[in-house]
C-alpha atoms as a printed R data frame, in Angstrom:
    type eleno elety resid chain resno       x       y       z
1   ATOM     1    CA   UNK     A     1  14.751  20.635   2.013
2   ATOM     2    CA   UNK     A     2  15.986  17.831  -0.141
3   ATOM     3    CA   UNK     A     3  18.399  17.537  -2.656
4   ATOM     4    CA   UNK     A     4  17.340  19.018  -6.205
5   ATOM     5    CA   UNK     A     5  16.296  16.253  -8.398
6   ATOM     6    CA   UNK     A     6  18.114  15.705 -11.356
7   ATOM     7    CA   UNK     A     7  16.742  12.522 -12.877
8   ATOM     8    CA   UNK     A     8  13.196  11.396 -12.577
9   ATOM     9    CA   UNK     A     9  11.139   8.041 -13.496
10  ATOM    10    CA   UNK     A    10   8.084   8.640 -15.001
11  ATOM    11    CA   UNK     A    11   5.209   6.187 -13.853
12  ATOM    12    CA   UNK     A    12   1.774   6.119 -15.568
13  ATOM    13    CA   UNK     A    13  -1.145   3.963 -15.331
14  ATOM    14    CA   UNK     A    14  -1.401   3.837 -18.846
15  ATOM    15    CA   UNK     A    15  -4.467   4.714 -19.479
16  ATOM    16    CA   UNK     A    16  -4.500   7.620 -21.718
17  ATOM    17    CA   UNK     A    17  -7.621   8.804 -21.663
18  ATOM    18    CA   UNK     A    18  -7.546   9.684 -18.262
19  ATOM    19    CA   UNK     A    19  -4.305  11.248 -17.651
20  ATOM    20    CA   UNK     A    20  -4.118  13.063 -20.973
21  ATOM    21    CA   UNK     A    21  -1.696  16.348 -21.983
22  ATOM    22    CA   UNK     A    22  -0.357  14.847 -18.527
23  ATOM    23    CA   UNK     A    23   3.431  13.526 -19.366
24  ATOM    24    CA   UNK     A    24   3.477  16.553 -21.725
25  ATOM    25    CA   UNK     A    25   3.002  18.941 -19.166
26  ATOM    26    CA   UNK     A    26   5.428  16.908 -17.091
27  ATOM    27    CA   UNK     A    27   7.982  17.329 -19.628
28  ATOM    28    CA   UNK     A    28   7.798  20.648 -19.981
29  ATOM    29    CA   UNK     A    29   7.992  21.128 -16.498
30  ATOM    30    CA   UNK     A    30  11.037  18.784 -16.443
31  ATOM    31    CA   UNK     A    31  12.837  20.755 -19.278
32  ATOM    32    CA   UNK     A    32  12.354  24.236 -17.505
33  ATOM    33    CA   UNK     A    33  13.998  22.714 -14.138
34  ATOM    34    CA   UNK     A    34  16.754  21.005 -16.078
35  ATOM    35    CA   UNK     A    35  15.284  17.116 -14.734
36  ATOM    36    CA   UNK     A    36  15.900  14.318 -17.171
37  ATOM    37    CA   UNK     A    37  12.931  12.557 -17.264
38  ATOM    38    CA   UNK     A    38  13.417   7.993 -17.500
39  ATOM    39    CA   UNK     A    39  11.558   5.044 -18.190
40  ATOM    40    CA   UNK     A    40  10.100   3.510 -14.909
41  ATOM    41    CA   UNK     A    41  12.875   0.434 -14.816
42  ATOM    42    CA   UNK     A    42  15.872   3.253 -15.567
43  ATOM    43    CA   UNK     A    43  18.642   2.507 -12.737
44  ATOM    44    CA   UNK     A    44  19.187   5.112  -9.939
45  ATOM    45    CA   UNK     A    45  16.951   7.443 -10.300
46  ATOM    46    CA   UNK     A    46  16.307  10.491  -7.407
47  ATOM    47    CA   UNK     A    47  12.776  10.354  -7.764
48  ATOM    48    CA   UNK     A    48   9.793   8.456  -9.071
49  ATOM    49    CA   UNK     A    49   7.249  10.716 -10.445
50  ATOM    50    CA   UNK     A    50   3.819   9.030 -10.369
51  ATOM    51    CA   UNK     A    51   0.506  10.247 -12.689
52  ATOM    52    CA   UNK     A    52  -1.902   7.955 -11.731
53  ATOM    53    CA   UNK     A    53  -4.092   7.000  -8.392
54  ATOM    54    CA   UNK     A    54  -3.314   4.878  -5.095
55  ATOM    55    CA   UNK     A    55  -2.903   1.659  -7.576
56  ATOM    56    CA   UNK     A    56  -0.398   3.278 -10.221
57  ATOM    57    CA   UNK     A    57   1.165   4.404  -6.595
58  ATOM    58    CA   UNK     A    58   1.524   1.041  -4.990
59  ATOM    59    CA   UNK     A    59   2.920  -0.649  -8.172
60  ATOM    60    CA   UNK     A    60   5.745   2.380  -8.170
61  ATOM    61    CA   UNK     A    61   5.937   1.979  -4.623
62  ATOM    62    CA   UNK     A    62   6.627  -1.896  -4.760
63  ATOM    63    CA   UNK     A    63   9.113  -1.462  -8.120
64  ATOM    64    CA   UNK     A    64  11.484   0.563  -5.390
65  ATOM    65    CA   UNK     A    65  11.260  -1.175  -2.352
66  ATOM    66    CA   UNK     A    66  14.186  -1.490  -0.858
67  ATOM    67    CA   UNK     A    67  15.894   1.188  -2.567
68  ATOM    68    CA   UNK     A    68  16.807   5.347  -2.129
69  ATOM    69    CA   UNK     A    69  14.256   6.348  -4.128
70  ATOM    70    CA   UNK     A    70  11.064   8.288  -3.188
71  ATOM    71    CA   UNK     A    71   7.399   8.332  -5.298
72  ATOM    72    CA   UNK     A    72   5.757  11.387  -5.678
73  ATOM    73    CA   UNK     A    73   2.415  11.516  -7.018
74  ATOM    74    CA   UNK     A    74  -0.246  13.824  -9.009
75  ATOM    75    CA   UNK     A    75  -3.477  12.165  -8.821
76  ATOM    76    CA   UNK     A    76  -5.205  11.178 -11.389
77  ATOM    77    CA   UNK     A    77  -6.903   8.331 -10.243
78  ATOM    78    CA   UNK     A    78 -10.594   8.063  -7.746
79  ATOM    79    CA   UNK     A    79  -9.139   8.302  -4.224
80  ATOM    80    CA   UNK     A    80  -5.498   9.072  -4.626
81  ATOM    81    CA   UNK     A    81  -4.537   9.060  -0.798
82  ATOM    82    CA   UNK     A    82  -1.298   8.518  -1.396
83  ATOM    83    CA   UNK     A    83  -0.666  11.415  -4.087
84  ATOM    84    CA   UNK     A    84   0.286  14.420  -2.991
85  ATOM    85    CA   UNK     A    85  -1.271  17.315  -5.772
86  ATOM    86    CA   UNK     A    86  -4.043  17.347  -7.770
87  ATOM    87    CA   UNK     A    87  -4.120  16.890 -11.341
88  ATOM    88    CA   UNK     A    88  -4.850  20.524 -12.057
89  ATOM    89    CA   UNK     A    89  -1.562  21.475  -9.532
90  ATOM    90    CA   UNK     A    90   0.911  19.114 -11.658
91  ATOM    91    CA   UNK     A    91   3.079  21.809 -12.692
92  ATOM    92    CA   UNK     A    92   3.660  23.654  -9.905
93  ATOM    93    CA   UNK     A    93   3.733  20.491  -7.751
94  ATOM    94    CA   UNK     A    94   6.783  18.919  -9.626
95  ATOM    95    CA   UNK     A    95   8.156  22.131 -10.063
96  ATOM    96    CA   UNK     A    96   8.773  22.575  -6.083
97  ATOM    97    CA   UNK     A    97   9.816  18.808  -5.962
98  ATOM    98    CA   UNK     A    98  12.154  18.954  -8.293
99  ATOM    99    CA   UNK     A    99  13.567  21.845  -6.821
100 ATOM   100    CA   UNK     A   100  13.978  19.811  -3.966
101 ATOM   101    CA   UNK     A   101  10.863  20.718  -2.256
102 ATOM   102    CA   UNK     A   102   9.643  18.229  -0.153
103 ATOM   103    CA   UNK     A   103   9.825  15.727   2.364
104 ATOM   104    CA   UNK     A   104  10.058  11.912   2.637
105 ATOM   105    CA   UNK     A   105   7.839   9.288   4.975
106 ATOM   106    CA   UNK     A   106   9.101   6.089   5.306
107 ATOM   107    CA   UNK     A   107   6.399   3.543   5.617
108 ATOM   108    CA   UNK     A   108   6.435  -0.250   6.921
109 ATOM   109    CA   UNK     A   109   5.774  -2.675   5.308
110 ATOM   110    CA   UNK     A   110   4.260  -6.635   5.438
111 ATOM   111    CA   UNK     A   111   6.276  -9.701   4.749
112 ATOM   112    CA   UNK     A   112   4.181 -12.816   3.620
113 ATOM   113    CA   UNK     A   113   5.165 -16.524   4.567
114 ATOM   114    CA   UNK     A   114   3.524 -18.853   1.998
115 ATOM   115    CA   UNK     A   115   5.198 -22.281   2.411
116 ATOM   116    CA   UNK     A   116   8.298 -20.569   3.104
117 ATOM   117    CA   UNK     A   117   8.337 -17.837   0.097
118 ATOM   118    CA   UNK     A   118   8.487 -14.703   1.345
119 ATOM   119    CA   UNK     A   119   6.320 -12.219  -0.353
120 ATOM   120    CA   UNK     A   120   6.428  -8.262   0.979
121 ATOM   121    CA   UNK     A   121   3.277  -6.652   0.899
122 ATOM   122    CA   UNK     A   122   2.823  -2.097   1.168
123 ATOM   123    CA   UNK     A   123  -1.034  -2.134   1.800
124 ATOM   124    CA   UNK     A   124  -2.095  -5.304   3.057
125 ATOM   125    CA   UNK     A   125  -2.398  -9.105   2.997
126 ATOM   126    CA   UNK     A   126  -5.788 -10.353   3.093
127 ATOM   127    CA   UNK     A   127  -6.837 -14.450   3.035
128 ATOM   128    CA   UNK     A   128 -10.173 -14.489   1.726
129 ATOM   129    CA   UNK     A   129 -12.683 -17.475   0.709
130 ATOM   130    CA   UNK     A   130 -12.129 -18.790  -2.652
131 ATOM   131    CA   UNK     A   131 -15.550 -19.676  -3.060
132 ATOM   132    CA   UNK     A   132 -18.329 -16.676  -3.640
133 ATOM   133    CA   UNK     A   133 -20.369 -16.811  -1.177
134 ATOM   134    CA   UNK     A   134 -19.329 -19.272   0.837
135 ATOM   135    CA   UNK     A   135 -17.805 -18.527   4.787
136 ATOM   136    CA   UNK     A   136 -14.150 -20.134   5.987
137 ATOM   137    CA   UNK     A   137 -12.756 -20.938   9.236
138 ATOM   138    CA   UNK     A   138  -9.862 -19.056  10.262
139 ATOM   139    CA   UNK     A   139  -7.932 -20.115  12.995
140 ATOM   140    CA   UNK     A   140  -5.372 -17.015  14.168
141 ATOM   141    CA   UNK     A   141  -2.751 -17.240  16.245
142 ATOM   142    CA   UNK     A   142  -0.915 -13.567  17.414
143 ATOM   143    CA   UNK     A   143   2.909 -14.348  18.655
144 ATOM   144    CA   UNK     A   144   2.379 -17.758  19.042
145 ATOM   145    CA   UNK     A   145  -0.887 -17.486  21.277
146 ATOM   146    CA   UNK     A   146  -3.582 -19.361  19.632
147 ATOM   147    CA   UNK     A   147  -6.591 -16.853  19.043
148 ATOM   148    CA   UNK     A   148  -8.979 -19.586  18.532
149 ATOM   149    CA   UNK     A   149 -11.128 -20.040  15.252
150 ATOM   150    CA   UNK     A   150 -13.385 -17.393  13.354
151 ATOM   151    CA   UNK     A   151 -15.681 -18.168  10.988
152 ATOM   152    CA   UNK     A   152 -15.931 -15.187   8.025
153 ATOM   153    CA   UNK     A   153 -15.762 -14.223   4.927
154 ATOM   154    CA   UNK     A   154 -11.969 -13.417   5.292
155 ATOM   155    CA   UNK     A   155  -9.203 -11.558   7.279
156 ATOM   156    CA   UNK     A   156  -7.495  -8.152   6.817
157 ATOM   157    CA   UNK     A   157  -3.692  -7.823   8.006
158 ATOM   158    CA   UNK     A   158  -2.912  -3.845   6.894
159 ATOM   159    CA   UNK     A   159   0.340  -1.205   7.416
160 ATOM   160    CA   UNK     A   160  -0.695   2.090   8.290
161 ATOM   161    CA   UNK     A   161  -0.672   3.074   4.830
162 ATOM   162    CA   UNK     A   162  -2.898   0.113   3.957
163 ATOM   163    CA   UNK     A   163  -5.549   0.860   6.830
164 ATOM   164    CA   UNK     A   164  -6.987   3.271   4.883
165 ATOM   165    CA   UNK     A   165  -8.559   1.113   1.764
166 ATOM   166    CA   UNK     A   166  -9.818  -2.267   2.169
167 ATOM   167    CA   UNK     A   167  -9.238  -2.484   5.804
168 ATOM   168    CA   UNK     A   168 -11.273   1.221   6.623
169 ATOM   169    CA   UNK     A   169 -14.192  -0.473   4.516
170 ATOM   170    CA   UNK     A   170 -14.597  -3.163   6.562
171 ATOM   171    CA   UNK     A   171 -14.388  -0.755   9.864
172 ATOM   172    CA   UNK     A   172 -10.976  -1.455  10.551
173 ATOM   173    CA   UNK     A   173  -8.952   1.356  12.397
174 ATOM   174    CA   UNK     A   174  -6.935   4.034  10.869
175 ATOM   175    CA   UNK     A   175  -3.309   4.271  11.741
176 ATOM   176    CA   UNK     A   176  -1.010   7.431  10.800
177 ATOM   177    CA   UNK     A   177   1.815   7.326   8.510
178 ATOM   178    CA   UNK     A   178   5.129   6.209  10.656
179 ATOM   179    CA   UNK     A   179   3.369   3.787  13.661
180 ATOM   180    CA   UNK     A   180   5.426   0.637  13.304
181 ATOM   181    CA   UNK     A   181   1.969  -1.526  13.362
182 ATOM   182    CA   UNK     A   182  -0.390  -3.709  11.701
183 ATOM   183    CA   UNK     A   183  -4.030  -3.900  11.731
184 ATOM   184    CA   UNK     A   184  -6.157  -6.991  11.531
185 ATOM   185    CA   UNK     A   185  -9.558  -6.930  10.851
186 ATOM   186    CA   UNK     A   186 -12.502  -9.623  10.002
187 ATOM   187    CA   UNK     A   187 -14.212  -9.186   6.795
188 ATOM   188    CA   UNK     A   188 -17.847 -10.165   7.435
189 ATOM   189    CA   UNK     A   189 -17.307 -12.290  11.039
190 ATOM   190    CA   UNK     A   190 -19.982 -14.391  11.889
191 ATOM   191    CA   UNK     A   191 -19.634 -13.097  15.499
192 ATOM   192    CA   UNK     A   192 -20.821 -10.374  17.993
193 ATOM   193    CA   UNK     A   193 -17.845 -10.122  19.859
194 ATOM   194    CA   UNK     A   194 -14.906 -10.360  17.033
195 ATOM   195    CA   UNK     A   195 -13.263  -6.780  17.097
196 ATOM   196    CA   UNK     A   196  -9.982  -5.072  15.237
197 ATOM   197    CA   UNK     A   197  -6.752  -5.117  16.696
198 ATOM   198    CA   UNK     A   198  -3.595  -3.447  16.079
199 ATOM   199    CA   UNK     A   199  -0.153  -5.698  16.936
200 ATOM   200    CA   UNK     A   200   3.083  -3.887  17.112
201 ATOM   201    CA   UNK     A   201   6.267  -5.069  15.341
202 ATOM   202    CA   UNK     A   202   8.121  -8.047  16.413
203 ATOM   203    CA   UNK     A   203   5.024  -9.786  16.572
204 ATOM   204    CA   UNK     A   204   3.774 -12.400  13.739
205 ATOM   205    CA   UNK     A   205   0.013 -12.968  12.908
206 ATOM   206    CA   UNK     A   206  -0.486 -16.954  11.884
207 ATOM   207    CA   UNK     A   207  -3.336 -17.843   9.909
208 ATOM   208    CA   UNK     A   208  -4.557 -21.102   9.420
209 ATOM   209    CA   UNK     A   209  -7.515 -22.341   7.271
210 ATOM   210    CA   UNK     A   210  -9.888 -24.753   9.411
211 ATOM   211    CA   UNK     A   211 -12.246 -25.157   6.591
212 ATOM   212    CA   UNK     A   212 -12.692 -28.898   5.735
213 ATOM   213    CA   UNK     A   213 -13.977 -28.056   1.999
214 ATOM   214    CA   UNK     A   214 -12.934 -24.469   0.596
215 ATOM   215    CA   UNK     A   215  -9.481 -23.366  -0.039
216 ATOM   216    CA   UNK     A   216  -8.717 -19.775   0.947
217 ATOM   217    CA   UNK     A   217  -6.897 -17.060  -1.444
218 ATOM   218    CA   UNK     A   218  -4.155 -15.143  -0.349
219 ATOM   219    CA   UNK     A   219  -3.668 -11.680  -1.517
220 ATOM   220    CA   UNK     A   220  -0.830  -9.727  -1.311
221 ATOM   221    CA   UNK     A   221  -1.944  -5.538  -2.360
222 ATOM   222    CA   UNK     A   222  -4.642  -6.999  -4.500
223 ATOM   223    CA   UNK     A   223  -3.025  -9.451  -6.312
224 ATOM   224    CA   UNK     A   224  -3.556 -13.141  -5.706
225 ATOM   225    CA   UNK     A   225  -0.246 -14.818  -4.195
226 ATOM   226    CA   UNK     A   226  -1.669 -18.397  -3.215
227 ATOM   227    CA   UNK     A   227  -4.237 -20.525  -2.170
228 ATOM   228    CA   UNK     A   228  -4.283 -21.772   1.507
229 ATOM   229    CA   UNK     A   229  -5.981 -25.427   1.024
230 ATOM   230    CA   UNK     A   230  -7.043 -27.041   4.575
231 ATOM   231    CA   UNK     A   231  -5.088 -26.920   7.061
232 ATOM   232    CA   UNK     A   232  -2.175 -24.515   5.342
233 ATOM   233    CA   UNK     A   233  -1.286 -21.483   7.023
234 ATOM   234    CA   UNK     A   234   0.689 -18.033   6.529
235 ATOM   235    CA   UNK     A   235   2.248 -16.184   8.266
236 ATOM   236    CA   UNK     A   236   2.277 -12.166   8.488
237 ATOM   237    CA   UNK     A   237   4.596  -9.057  10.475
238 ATOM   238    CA   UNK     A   238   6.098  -6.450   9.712
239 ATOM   239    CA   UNK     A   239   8.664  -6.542   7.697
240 ATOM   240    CA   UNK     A   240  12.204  -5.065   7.762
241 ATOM   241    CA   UNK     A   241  12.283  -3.071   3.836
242 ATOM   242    CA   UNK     A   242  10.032   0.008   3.768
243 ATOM   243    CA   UNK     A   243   8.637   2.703   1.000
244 ATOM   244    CA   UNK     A   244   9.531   5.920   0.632
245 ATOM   245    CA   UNK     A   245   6.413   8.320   0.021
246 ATOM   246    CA   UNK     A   246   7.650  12.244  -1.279
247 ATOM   247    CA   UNK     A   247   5.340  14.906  -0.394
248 ATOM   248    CA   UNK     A   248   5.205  18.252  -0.510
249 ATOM   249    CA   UNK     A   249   5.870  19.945   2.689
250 ATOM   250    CA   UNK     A   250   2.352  21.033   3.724
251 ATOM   251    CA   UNK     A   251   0.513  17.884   2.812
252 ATOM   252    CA   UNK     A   252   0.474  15.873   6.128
253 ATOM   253    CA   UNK     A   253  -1.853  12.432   7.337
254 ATOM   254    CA   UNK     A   254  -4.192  14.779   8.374
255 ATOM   255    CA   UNK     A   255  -4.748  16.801   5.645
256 ATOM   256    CA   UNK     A   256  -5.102  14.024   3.055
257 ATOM   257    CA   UNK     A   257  -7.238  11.862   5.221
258 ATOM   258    CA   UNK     A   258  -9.970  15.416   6.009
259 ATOM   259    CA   UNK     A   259  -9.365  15.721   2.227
260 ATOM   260    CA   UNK     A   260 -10.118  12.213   1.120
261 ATOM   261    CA   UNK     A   261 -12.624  11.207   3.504
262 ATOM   262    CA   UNK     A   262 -14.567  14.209   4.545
């Protein structure tokens, strides 16, 4: 077991509606284990207690990168892969965590090269055209071994933890929690014969827009980082920081992907 948690940060997705009697319940939970329950950007504490889904998640996730602390969370959100309980389990869920119930799984992470600022990424980095409907050339190069040049509608790179959301939608593969590996996957290749791959650590994914006359956006977990205008590039690998996911000792990869994707 862990140690028992005496501080926690509270992360919502602040949406009321949706979570409702939820931080009450957490607080009384909190006051009969003795936790002292902070705002989200409180210093040091043990845990980060998330109510939300796989986006209020990430955004926890990313806000302690690089740190000690762990995210739990109670789902309240569509998918909630990365949550560990239930909404209707809250209680005795943070209960046993902050009892010191549970374990930790370190994930990997992405770094992002965008004209040499580096941006770290938990789910994925995707370069996508900037123009609806209209396809881009993607040249790839894997370790410095030119790949040639794709046409698509864009390109997946995604950490195990990532492989299950944008990257499984597009028929990427699935890796488990704790491979040190990255998935890359074509969204919508003009091609018969382009196919997934997954590319270990130590080895960096280039991408490099060939299209004479539409930039390319680079995403970074959802959130526009850059364009990519012809000829720019970035470059992607794992990087060295990763995020600490608390769950209870019974949920496993397994379980939550039979669960989430039946």
């Amino acid at each position: 077991m862990a140690e028992a948690v005496r501080r926690a940060a509270v992360v919502t997705h602040g949406k009321p509606e949706t979570i409702g009697d939820a931080v009450d319940r957490l607080e009384q939970a909190a006051r009969a284990a003795g936790v002292e329950l902070v705002d989200p950007d409180a210093a040091e504490p043990d845990l980060a207690v998330v109510l939300g889904g796989d986006g209020t998640m990430l955004r926890a996730l990313h806000a302690h990168l690089g740190t000690h602390v762990p995210v739990f969370g109670v789902n309240f959100g569509r998918v909630g892969f990365l949550t560990s309980v239930e909404s209707d389990a809250l209680e005795d869920g943070v209960t046993r965590v902050f009892a010191g119930d549970y374990r930790v799984v370190e994930l990997c992470t992405l770094t992002i090269d965008l004209n040499g600022e580096i941006q770290p990424a938990i789910n994925d980095a995707v370069a996508t055209s900037s123009r609806l409907g209209r396809m881009v050339q993607l040249g790839w190069e894997i370790g410095g071994e030119d790949l040639g040049t794709q046409p698509c509608d864009g390109m997946i790179c995604s950490t195990p933890s990532g492989s299950t959301a944008y990257n499984l939608s597009n028929g990427g593969p699935v890796l488990m929690w704790g491979i040190e590996a990255m998935a890359i996957t074509f969204v919508a290749p003009h091609s018969l014969h382009a196919r997934p791959l997954v590319v270990p650590r130590g080895l960096t994914l280039r991408i490099t827009n060939r299209t004479a006359d539409v930039p390319v956006t680079v995403l970074a977990d959802g959130h526009a980082i850059g364009e990519l205008e012809p000829d720019d590039h970035i470059e992607v690998g794992i990087g060295d920081q990763r995020s600490r996911l608390a769950l209870l000792p019974e949920v496993t990869f397994f379980a939550r992907y039979h669960d989430v994707f039946p």
